[in-house]
C-alpha positions in Angstrom: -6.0 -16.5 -0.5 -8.1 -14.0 1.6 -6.0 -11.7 4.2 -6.7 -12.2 8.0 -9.0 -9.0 9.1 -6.4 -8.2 12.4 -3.5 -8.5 10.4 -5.1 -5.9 7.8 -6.1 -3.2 10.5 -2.6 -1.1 10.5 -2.4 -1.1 6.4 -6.2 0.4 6.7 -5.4 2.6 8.6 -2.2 3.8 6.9 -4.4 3.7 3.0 -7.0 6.1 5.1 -4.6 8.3 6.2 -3.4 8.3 2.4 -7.4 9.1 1.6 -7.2 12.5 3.7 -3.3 13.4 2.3 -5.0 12.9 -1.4 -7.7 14.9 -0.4 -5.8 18.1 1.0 -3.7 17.3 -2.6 -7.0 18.0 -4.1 -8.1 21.0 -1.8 -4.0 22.5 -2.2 -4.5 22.2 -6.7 -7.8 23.7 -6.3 -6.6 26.5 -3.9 -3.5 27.3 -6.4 -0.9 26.2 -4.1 3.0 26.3 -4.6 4.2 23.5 -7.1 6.5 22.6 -4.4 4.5 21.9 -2.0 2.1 20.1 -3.8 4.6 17.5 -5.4 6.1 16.8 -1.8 2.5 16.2 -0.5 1.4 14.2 -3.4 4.9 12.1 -3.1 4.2 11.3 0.6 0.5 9.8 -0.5 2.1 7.8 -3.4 4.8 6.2 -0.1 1.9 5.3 1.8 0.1 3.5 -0.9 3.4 1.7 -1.9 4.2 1.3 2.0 0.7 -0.6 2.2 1.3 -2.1 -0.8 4.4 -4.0 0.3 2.3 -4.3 4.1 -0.2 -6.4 2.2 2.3 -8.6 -0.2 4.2 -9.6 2.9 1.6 -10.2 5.0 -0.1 -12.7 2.4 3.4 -14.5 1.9 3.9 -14.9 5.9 0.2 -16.2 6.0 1.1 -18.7 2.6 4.6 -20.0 4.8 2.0 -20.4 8.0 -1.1 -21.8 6.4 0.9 -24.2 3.5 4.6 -24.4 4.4 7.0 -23.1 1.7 6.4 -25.2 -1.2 2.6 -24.1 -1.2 4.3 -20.8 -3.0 3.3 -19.7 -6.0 6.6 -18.1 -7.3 5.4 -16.6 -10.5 2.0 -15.6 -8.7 4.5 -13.8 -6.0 6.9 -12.1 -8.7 3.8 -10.6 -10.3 2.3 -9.1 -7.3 5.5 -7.6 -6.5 5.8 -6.1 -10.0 2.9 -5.0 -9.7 4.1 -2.8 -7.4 7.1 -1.6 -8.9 
């Protein structure tokens, strides 16, 4: 099943604003930074991805329920996806 385009726009947006926080990660290891500092900034990038991770999942299963009703639900295709997350 292929994601609607509008329904995608926010998670794009949030996975590019993960692209810059990685990239000052980057810039922040190369410079020496404080551990600290580094780890918090590299843990709010891993949220976002996860964030727009479970933005995706739930957007496909509200599209499956739409498009095919409930019983057009793969539930071991689903669990899988969400592990894939975990």
């Amino acid at each position: 099943m292929q994601l609607e385009t509008e329904s995608m726009k926010p998670v794009v947006n949030r996975i590019k604003r993960a692209q810059g926080q990685l990239a000052g990660v980057v810039r922040m290891l190369e410079e020496g930074r404080d551990c600290e500092e580094v780890v918090t900034q590299l843990a709010a990038v891993s949220k976002a991805l996860d964030r727009a991770g479970f933005a995706i999942v739930a957007a496909g299963l509200q599209q499956c329920i739409v498009e095919g009703g409930p019983d057009s639900l793969d539930t071991k295709k689903m669990e899988k996806i969400f592990l894939t997350l975990a």
